[in-house]
C-alpha positions as CSV (number, residue, x, y, z in Angstrom):
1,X,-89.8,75.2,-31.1
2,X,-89.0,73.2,-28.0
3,X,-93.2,72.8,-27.0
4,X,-92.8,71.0,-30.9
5,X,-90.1,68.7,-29.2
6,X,-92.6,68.2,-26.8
7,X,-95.1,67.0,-28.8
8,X,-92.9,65.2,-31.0
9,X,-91.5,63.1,-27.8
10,X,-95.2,62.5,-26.6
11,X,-96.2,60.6,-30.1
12,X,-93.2,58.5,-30.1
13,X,-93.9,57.7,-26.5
14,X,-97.6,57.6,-26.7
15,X,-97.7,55.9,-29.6
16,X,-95.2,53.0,-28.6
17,X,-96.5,52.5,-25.2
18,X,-100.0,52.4,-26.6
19,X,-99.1,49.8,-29.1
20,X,-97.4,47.2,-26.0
21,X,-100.5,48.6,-23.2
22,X,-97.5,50.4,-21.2
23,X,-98.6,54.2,-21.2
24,X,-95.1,55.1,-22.4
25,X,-94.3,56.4,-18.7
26,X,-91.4,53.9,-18.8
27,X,-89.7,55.5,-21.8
28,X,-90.6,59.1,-20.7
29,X,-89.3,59.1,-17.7
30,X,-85.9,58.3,-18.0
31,X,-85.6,60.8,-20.8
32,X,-86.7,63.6,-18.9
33,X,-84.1,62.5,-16.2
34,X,-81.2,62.1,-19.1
35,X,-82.6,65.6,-20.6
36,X,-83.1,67.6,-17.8
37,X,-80.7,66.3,-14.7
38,X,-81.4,69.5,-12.3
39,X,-85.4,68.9,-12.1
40,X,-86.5,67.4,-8.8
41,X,-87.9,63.6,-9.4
42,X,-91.1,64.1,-8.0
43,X,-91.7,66.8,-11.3
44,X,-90.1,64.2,-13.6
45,X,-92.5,61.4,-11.7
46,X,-95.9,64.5,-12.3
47,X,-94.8,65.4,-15.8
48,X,-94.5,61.3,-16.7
49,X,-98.0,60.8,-15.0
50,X,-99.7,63.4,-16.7
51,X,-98.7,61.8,-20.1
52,X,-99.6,58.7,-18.8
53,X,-102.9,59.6,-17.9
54,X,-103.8,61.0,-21.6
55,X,-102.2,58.2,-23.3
56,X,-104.2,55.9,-21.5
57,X,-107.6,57.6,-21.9
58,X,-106.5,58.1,-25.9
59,X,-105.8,54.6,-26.4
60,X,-108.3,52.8,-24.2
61,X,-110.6,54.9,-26.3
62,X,-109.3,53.3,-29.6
63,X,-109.4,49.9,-27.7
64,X,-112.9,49.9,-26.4
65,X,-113.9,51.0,-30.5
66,X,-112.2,47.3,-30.8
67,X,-114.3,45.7,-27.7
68,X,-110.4,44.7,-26.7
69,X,-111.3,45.2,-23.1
70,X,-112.3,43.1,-19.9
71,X,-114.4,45.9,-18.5
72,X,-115.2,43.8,-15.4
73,X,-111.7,42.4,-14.7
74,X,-110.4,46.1,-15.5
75,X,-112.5,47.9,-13.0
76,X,-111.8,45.3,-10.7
77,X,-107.8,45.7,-10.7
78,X,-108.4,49.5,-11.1
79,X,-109.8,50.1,-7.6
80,X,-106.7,47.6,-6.6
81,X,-104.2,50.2,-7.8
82,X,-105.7,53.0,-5.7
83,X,-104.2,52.6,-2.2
84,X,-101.0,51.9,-4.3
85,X,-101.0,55.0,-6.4
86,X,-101.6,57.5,-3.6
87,X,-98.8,55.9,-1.5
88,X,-96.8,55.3,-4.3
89,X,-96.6,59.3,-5.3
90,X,-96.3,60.3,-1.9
91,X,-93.5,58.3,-1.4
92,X,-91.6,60.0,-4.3
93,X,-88.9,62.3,-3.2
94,X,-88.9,61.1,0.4
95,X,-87.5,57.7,0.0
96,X,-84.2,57.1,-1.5
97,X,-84.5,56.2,-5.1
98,X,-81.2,54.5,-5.8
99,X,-81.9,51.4,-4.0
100,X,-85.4,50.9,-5.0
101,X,-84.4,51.5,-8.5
102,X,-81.5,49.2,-8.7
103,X,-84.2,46.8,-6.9
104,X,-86.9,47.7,-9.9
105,X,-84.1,47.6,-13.0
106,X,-83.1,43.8,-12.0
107,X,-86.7,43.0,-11.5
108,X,-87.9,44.3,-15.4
109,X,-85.0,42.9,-17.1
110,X,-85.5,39.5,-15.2
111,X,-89.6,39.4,-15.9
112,X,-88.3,40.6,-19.8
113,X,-85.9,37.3,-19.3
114,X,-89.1,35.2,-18.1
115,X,-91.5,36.7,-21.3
116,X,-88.6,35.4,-23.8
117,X,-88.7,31.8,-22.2
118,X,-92.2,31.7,-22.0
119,X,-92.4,33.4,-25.6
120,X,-90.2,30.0,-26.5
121,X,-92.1,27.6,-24.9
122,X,-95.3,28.3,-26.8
123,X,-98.6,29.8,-26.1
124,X,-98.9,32.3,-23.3
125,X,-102.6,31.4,-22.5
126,X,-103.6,29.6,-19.4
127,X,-106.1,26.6,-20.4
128,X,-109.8,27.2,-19.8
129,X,-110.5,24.0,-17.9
130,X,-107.6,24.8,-15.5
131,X,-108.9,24.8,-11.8
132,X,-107.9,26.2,-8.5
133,X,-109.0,28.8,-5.9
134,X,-110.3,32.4,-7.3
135,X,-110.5,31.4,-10.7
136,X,-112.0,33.7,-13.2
137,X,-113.4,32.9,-16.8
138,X,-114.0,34.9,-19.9
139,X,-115.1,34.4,-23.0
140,X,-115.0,37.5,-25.1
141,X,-115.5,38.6,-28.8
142,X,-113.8,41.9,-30.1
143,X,-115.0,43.6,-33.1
144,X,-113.5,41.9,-35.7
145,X,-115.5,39.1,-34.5
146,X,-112.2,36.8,-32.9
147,X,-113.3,34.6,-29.7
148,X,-111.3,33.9,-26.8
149,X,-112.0,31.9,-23.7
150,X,-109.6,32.2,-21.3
151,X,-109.1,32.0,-17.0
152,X,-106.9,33.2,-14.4
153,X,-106.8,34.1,-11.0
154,X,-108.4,36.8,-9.8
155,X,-106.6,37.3,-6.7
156,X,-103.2,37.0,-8.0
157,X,-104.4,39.6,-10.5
158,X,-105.5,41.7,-7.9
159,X,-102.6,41.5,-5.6
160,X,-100.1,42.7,-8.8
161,X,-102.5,45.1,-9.5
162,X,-101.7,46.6,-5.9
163,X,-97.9,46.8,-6.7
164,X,-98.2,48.0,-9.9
165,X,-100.4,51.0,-8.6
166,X,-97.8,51.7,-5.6
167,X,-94.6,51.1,-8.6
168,X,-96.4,53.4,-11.2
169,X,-97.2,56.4,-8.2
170,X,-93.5,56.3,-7.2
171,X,-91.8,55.6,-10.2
172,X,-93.6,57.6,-12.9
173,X,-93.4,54.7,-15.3
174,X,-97.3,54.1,-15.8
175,X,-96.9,50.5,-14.3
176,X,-98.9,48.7,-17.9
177,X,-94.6,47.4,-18.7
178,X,-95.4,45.5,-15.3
179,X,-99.0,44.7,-15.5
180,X,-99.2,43.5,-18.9
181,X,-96.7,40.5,-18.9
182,X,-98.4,39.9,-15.9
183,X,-101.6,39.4,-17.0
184,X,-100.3,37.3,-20.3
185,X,-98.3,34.8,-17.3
186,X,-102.0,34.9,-15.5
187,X,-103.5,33.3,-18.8
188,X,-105.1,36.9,-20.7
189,X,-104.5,36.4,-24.7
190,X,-101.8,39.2,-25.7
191,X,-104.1,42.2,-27.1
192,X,-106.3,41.6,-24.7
193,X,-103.8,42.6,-21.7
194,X,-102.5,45.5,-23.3
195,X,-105.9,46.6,-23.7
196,X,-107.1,46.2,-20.0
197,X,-103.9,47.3,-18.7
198,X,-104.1,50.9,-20.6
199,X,-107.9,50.9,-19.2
200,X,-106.8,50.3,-15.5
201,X,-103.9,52.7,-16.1
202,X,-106.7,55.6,-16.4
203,X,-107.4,55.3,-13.3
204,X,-104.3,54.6,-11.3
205,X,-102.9,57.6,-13.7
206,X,-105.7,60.1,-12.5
207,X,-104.9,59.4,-8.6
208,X,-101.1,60.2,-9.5
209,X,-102.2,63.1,-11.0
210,X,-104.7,64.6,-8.3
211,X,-101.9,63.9,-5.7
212,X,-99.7,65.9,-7.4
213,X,-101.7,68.4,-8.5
214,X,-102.1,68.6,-4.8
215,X,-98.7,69.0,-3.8
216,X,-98.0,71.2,-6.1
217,X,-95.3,69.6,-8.4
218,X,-97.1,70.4,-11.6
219,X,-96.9,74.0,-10.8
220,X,-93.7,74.8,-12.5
221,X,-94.1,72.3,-15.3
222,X,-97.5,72.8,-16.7
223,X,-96.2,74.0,-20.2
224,X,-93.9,71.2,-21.0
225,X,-96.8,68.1,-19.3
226,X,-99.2,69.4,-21.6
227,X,-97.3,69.7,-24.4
228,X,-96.0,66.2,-23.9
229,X,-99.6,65.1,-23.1
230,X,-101.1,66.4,-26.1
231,X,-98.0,64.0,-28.2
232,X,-99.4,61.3,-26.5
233,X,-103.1,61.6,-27.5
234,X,-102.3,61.6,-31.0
235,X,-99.6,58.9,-30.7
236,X,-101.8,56.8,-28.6
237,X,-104.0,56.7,-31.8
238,X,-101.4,55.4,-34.0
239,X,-100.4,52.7,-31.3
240,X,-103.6,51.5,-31.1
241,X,-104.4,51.1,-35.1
242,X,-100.8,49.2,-35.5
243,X,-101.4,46.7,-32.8
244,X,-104.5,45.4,-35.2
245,X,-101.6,44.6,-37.3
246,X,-99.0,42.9,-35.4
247,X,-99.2,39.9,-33.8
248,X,-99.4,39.3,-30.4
249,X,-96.3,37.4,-29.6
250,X,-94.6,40.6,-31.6
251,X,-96.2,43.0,-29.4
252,X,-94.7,40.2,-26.4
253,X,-91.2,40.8,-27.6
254,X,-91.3,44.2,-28.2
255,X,-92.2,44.7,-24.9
256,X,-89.4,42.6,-23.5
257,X,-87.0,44.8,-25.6
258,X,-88.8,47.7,-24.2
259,X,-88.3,46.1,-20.1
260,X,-84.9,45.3,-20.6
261,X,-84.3,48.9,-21.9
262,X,-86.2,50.6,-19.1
263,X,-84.5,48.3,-16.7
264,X,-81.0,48.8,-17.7
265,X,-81.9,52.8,-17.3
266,X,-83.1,52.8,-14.2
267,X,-80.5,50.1,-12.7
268,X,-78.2,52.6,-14.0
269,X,-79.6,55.4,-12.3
270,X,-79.8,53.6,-9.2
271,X,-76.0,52.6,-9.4
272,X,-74.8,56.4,-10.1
């Protein structure tokens, strides 16, 4: 019965994160610390990762079906989230988490605050024409035969990309609720980013992973990651078919909701 609660809690997380490019670690990970209080963080942090990692690999699957994804931008901030990652999981457990997650609460719930205002002011794309320094262009065509030309800078994408790796690795969290609203402020059209970001979040997932498949924090909770993981898979699916259907400054809001939830839980926990 409770490896069926497993799975059940990996759709719903899976699916959700899927459908706003987050990998659900951001939901996950503050239920497991609500749920199960006496488990060490760094097994919360390996359990949330291993979902992460399928949920990713599910939905970037149903997103490249879609040709939703900026292979060459996402390989590019992939190997950016590396150093991150490995630092970033190694770190958990040693450092103090109730400062750095008051610190990382008030930072979600003020970049939800800055997705609103932008939301408000009217398109999130950057314009094409717009120069400067390490400037990128794309034009791209998904399957349903939609265009979009769009820029932004690669270095400022490759810098976040950096944090997010080292914020996903200690946090458990996935890092997509960071990167995505990111990438919309850099200029990426809405479905686009949430596509990438799952994509790169394969990668700084796996690291997470292999670290802590390495340390040995898995060891104990195999059953219950798996079980969870296996949710996500399926849920990731779901996500990924309902985001055809909902527009992108939906999937923006949602995901504000979603930061300013996650934010308030782990400012809590940090203040506790």
């Amino acid at each position: 019965m409770i490896i069926f609660l497993f799975v059940l809690l990996g759709i719903a997380v899976g699916g959700f994160g899927t459908l706003i490019g987050a990998g659900g670690g951001f939901l996950l990970t503050p239920i497991l610390l609500m749920c199960f209080p006496t488990m060490p963080a760094e097994s919360v942090t390996a359990i949330s990762m291993t979902s992460v990692f399928f949920n990713s690999a599910s939905g970037s699957s149903a997103y490249a079906y879609m040709k939703r994804i900026d292979y060459k931008t996402g390989i590019i901030f992939a190997i950016a989230t590396i150093p991150g990652s490995v630092i970033g999981t190694m770190l958990t457990g040693q450092v103090s988490r109730q400062l750095f997650n008051c610190i990382f609460g008030a930072f979600m719930i003020l970049f939800a605050i800055v997705i609103i205002l932008k939301s408000r002011m009217g398109n999130s794309s950057a314009p094409i024409d717009k120069e400067g320094h390490f400037r990128a262009r794309r034009h791209l065509t998904d399957r349903d035969g939609h265009e979009f030309s769009f820029s932004f800078n690669m270095l400022a994408g490759i810098l976040i990309s950096m944090f997010v790796g080292l914020v996903s690795g200690f946090l458990g969290i996935g890092g997509g609720i960071v990167h995505v609203p990111a990438l919309v402020l850099l200029g990426f059209p809405t479905h686009f980013a949430t596509a990438t970001s799952h994509f790169v979040l394969v990668f700084s997932a796996a690291i997470s992973v292999i670290v802590h498949l390495s340390e040995g924090t898995l060891n104990n909770n195999t059953t219950m990651a798996l079980s969870i993981a296996f949710g996500t898979v399926v849920g990731a699916q779901i996500g990924a078919r309902i985001s055809k259907h909902i527009k992108g400054s939906v999937i923006m809001l949602c995901l504000a909701i979603a930061l300013i939830f996650a934010g308030v839980r782990i400012l809590y926990m940090g203040l506790v």
